[in-house]
C-alpha positions in Angstrom: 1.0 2.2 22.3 -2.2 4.0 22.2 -5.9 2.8 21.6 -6.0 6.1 19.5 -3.4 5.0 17.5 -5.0 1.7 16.2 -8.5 4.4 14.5 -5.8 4.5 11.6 -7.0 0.6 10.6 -10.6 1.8 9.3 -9.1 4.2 7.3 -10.7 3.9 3.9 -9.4 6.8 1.5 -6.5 9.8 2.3 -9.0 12.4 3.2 -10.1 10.3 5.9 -6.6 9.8 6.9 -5.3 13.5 6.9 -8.1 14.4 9.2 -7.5 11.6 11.2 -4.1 12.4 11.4 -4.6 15.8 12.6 -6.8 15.3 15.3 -4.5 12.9 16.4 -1.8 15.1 16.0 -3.5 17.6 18.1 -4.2 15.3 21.0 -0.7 13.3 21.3 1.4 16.0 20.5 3.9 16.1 23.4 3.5 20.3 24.0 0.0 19.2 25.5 1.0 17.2 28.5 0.3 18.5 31.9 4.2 16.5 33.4 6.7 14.9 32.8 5.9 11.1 32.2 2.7 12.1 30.9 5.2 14.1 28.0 7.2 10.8 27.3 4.3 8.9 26.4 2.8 11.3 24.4 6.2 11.5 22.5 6.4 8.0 21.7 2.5 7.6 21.1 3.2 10.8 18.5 5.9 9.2 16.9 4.7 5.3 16.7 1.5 7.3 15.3 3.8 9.6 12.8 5.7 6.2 11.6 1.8 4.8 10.7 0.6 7.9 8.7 3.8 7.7 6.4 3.4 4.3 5.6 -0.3 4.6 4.6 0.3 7.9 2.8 2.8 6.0 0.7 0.5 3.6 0.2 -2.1 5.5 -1.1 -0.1 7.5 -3.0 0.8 4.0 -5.0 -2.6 2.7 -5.2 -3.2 6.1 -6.8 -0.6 5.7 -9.3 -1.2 2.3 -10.3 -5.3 3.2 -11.2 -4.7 6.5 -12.9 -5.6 6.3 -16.9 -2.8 6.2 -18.8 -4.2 6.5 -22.1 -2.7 9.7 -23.9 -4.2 11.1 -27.1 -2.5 9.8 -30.4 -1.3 13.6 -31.5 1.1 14.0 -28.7 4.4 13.6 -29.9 6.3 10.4 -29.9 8.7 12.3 -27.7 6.8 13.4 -25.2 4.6 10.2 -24.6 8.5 8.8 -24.0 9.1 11.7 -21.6 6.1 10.9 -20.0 6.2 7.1 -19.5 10.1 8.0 -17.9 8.5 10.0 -15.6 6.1 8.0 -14.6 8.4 4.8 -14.1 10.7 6.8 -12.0 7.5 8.0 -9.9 6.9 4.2 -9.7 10.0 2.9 -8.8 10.6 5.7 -5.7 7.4 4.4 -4.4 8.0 1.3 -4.4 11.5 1.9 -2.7 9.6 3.5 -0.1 6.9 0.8 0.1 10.2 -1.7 0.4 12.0 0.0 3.0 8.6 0.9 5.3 7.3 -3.2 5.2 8.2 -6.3 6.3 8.9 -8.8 2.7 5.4 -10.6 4.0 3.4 -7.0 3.8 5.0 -6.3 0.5 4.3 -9.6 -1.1 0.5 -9.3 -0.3 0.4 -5.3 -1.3 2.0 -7.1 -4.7 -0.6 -9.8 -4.7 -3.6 -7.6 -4.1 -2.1 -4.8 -7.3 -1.5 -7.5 -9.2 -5.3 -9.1 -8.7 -6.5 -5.2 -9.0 -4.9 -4.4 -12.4 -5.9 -7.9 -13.8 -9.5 -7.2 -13.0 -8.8 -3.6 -14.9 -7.1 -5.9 -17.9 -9.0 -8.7 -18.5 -12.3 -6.7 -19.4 -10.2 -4.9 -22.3 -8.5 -8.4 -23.7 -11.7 -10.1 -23.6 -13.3 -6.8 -25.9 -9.9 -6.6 -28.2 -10.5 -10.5 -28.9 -13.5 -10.5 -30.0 -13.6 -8.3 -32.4 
């Protein structure tokens, strides 16, 4: 594997990523080698680094979901709020399908662990104003 390969750890949003990705791309993309052997391990390096991106795509793409607002206005339909909500647990649960097939049961546990901590810190601000009124 690649020291280039491990720059994808200090990644801290998906616009760092996508460029990282690219320039990567560029470099260990197997149409750049000069020979032979040199063209394998640019293959494997490329896909090892391929395999990488998708997983912490997806995973951005959940953290994304789980923070959006989902407060909707109270003159939307009661319909369409139910429309809505379907949508977006179908969005949830192909995500976490992909999550669940991309991670080991110990890396999915702690990405459950550290939403679950996230959204209570997001909750526990609102209960604690709702009570006190």
């Amino acid at each position: 594997m690649s020291k280039k390969i491990e720059f994808f750890k200090n990644i801290k949003n998906e616009a760092q990523l996508s460029k990282m990705y690219r320039r990567l791309a560029k470099e260990l993309h197997p149409d750049t080698a000069k020979d032979e052997t040199e063209r394998i391990q640019k293959q494997a390096d490329f896909q090892k680094m391929s395999e990488e991106y998708t997983k912490l795509k997806t995973a951005f793409e959940y953290q994304k979901y789980i923070t959006q607002d989902e407060n909707q206005p109270a003159s939307e339909p009661k319909e369409a709020r139910a429309d809505l909500r379907k949508a977006r647990r179908a969005k949830a649960n192909a995500l976490r399908a992909a999550i669940a097939s991309q991670y080991t049961s110990k890396e999915r546990k702690e990405i459950k662990e550290n939403a679950t901590i996230f959204i209570q810190s997001l909750v526990s601000p609102m209960l604690d104003k709702f009570l006190r009124k």
